[in-house]
N, C-alpha and C positions, 0 to 999 in steps of 0.2 A: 669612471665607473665602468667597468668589463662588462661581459656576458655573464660571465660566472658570478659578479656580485650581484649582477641583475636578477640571477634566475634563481641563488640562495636569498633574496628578499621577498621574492614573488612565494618560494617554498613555505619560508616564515608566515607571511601572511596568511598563507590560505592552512598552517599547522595552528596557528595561532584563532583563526577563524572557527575550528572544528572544536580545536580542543574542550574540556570540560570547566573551565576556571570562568569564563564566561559566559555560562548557561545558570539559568534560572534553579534555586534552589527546587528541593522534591518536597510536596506539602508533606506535613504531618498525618494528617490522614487520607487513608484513599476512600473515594467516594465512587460507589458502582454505577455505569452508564444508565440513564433514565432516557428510556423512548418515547418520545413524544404521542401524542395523542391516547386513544384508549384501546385495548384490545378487544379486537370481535370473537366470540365466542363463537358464532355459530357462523364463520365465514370457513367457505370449501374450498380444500388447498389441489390443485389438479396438477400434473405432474405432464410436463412438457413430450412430447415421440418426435424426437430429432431425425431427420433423414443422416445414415450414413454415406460417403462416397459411392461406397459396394455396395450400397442395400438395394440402390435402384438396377443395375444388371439384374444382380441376384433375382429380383421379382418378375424382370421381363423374362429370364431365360423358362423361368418356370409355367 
């Protein structure tokens, strides 16, 4: 056995591996992602102030 048979069976394998013939069928029905636990209604959402690179010069030169 060569190189070249070697490396068209290693091909095979891993085409063979991906392929769709041995993947799981697709259910019948889709069912929408459920997130666990309960939702807070009165929870406050605060929005993150990321320092940029440039921002900190910017500030001292000023």
């Amino acid at each position: 056995m060569g190189i070249r048979d070697k490396l068209s069976s290693r091909v095979r394998k891993v085409v063979n591996r991906f392929s769709g013939e041995y993947s799981a069928p697709a259910p019948e029905q889709l069912k929408p992602y459920e997130r666990p636990g309960t939702p807070a209604d009165d929870a406050e959402v605060v929005m993150a102030r990321l320092p940029r690179p440039g921002a900190a010069k910017k500030q001292d030169e000023d």
